[in-house]
Structures are given as structure tokens and as C-alpha cells.
C-alpha positions as CSV (number, residue, x, y, z in Angstrom):
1,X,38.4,21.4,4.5
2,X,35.8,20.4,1.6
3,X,35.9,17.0,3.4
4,X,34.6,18.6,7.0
5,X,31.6,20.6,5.4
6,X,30.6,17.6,3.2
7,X,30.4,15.7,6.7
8,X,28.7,18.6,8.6
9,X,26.4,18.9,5.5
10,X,25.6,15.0,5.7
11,X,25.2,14.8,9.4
12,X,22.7,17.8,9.6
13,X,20.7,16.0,6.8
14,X,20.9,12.8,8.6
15,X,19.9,14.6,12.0
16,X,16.6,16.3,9.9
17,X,15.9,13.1,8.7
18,X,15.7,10.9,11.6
19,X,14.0,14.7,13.5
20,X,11.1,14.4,10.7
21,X,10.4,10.5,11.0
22,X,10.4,10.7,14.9
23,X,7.6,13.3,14.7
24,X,4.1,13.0,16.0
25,X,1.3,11.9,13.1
26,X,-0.8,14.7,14.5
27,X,1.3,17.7,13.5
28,X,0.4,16.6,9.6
29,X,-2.5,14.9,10.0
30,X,-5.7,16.2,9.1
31,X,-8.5,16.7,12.1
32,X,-10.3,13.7,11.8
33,X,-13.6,13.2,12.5
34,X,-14.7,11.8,16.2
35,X,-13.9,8.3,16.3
36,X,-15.7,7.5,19.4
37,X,-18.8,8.7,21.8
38,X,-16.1,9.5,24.4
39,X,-15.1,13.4,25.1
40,X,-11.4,13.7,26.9
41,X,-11.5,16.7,29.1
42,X,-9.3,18.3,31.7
43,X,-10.8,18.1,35.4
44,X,-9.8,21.6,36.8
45,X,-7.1,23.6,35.1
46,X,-5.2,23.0,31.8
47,X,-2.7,24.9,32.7
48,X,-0.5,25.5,36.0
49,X,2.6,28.3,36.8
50,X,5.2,26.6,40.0
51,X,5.8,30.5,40.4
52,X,9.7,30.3,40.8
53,X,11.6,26.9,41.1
54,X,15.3,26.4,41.7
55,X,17.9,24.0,39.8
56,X,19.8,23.2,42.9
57,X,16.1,21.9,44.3
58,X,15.7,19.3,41.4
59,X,12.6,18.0,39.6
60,X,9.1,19.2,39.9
61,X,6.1,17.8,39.3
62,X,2.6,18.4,38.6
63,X,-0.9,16.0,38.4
64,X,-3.9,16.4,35.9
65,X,-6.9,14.2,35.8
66,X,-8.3,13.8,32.5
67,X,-11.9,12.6,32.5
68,X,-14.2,10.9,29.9
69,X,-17.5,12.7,30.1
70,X,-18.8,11.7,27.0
71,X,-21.5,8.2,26.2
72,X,-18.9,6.0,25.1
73,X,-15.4,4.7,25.6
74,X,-12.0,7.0,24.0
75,X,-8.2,6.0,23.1
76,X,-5.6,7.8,24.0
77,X,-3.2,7.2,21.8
78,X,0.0,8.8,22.2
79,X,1.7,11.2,24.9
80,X,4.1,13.4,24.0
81,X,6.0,17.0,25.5
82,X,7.6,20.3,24.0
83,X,10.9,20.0,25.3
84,X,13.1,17.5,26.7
85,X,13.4,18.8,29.7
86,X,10.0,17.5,30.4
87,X,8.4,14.0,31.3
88,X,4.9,12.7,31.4
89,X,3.6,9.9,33.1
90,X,-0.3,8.4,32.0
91,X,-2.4,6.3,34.7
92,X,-5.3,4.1,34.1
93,X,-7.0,2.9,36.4
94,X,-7.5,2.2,40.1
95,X,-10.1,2.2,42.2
96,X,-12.1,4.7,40.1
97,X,-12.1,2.2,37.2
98,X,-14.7,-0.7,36.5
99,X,-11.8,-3.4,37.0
100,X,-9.7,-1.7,39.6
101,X,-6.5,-2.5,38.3
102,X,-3.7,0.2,38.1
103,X,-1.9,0.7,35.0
104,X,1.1,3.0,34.3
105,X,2.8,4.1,30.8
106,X,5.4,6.1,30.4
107,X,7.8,8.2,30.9
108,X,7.3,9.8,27.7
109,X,9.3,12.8,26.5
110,X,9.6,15.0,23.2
111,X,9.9,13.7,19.1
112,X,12.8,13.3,18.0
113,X,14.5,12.5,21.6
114,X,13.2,9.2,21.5
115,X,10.3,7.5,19.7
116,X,6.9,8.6,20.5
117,X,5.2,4.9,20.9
118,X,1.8,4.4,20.6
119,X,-0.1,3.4,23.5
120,X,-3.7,2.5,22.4
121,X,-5.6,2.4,26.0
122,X,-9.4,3.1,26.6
123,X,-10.8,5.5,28.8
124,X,-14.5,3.9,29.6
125,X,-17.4,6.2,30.1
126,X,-17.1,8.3,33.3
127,X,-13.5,7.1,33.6
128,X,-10.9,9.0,34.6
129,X,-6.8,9.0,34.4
130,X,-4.2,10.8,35.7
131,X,-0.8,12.5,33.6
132,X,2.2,12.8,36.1
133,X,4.2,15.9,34.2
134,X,7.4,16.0,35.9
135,X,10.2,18.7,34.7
136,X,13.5,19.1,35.4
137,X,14.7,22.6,35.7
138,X,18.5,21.6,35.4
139,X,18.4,20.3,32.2
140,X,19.3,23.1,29.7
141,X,22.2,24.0,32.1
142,X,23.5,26.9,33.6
143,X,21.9,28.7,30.3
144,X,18.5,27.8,31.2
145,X,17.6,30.6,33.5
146,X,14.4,32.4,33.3
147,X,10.8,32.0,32.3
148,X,9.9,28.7,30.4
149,X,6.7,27.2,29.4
150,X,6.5,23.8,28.5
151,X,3.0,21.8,26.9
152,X,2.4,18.0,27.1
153,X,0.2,16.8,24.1
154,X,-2.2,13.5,24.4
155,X,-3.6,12.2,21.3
156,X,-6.6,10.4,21.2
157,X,-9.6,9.0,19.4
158,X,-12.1,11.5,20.7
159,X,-11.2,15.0,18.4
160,X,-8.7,17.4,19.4
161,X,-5.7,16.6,21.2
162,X,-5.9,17.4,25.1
163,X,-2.8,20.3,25.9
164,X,-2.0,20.0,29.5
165,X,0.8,23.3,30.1
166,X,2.8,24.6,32.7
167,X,5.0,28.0,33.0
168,X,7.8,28.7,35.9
169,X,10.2,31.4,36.6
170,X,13.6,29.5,36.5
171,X,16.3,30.2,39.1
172,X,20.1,29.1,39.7
């Protein structure tokens, strides 16, 4: 018996361990101070609510376009969401951008489901990109009925990080 709660005891310290290295740097970082001219901002709302959503229907998705309204170019640096049930998609690029070409990163997901990588692409001046937030209602189960809110975090060089959120009233 002594021998199963020393094991339980040493996976759940492995499972916090591996939890608090996965992490994003923000959560204990310091505000630093603006790194670039650039200023990330949402175009429209931060925030949307898919009113009620079934789990028989499957995934549902929503787009935000982040724009660069300040002088000079920004990083975003990492993506991240508040639940694994939850997926976001960044795209640079286009026809909007000064060399036209599309780029895609992503699927990123929560901490410590998964590293968080870095991905270290500028937003130019006026520039624009698009997150893809797609969430799955299904994936907490039969348990996961009722009202959720979920947030999708993006890092970058400019100040704060960007919170892009969503709400939904969650039906079998």
C-alpha cells in the first residue's frame, strides 16, 4: 500500500513539474517595456458568444483580424488557449501584405498539453493577420454541458498581450 501512494505521490510531482516548465513566459514575466513602434489591436470585437452549439454538430469556429496600427513593425511571439478543448490558427499574410505571400502557424492549443513554441513573425505597419479559433464542444465529454468561456492569448513585442475570447451555451 505504501508502495502505490509513493508512486501516486511521485507521478503528481512529475505531472506539476513537466505542467510548470510547459508554461507560458508571460504568466511570470514582468510587463516589459514596448519593444517596437508597432500597436497589435483587434479589428472589431475581442470577444464573440456562438449562442448555443451542439456536440453531435462538431467543431466551431470563429475569425479575428488583428491589425498593426502603430509606426513601426511588431512580433508576435507566441499563441496560446485556456483549455484544450480549443485551437488557434495565426495567418500572415496575403494579398493585404507588402509581399503577398500567405503564411500559416499553428494549430496551437493550451500549456502544458503540448509545448507552446515560439513563433517570432512580424506584423509590418498597417499589416494585418488573421487567428482561426476553432473549439470543439465534444471534448470534455458527456460532462461538458453547459456555459463555457474559453480565451486565446497572443504574445508579442508591442505591450500587452492581445485576449481574443469566446462564450457558448453547450448542448448534448
Amino acid at each position: 500500500m505504501n508502495k502505490v501512494i509513493i508512486g501516486i505521490v511521485i507521478t503528481l510531482i512529475a505531472l506539476g513539474g513537466i505542467i510548470w516548465v510547459a508554461r507560458p513566459s508571460a504568466q511570470n514575466a514582468a510587463p516589459s517595456p514596448r519593444a517596437s513602434g508597432g500597436t497589435l489591436r483587434v479589428e472589431g470585437e475581442s470577444s464573440y458568444n456562438f449562442g448555443s452549439i451542439s456536440m453531435a454538430a462538431g467543431t466551431v469556429s470563429r475569425i479575428f483580424t488583428l491589425r498593426n496600427t502603430g509606426t513601426g513593425a511588431l512580433t508576435i511571439k507566441k499563441i496560446y488557449t485556456s483549455c484544450m478543448c480549443t485551437t488557434a490558427l495565426l495567418r500572415l499574410g496575403g494579398a493585404a501584405s507588402s509581399s503577398g505571400e500567405l503564411k500559416q502557424f499553428g494549430p496551437f492549443g493550451m500549456p502544458g498539453h503540448g509545448a507552446v513554441p515560439s513563433i517570432n513573425q512580424q506584423i509590418g505597419p498597417s499589416e494585418a493577420a488573421t487567428v482561426d479559433i476553432v473549439f470543439d464542444p465534444a471534448a470534455h465529454g458527456p460532462a461538458g454541458v453547459g456555459r463555457i468561456e474559453r480565451v486565446v492569448t497572443i504574445e508579442n513585442d508591442a505591450g500587452d498581450p492581445v485576449e481574443l475570447s469566446f462564450s457558448a451555451q453547450v448542448t448534448p
